[in-house]
N, C-alpha and C positions, 0 to 999 in steps of 0.2 A: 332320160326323162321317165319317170315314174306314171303309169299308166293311172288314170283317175278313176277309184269305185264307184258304179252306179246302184243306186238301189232300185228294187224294181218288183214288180207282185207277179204274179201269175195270173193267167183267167184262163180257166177251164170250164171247157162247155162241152157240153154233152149231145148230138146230131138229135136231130130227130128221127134220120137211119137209122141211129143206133136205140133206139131207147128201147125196142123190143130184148136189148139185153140185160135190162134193169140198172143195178149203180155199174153200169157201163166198163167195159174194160177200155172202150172209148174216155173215160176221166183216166186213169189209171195210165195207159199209153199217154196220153198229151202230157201227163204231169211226167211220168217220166222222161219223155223228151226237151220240157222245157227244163225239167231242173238239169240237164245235161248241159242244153247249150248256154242256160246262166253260166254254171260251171266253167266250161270250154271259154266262154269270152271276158270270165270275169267280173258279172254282174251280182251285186249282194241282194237276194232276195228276202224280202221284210215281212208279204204277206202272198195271203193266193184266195184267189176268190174262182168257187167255180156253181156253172153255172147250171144243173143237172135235169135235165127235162125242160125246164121252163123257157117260152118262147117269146116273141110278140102276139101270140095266138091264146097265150095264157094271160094275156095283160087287163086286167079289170080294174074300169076307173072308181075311183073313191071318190068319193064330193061330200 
């Protein structure tokens, strides 16, 4: 039986530990490990959203 491809996105976030190291080696490690284990289990990645500094702390309502 043929194993079924998933498609699937990334989300990379960025700590707010880490932000004192600017575009993070924090994004960079995570995307590297995620595109690994797509790879490794077979998942077709389509898209990637990351998410670099911003928090719930940055959320400002619009009305």
């Amino acid at each position: 039986m043929k194993q079924p491809i998933y498609n699937t996105a990334l989300y990379l976030r960025l700590s707010r530990d880490d932000k004192i190291y600017g575009d993070s080696v924090s994004i960079e490690t995570q995307r590297a490990i995620l595109q690994q284990y797509a790879q490794d289990n077979g998942l077709h990645v389509v898209d990637e959203y990351v998410d670099d500094g911003w928090s719930g702390t940055n959320f400002v309502e619009v009305r």
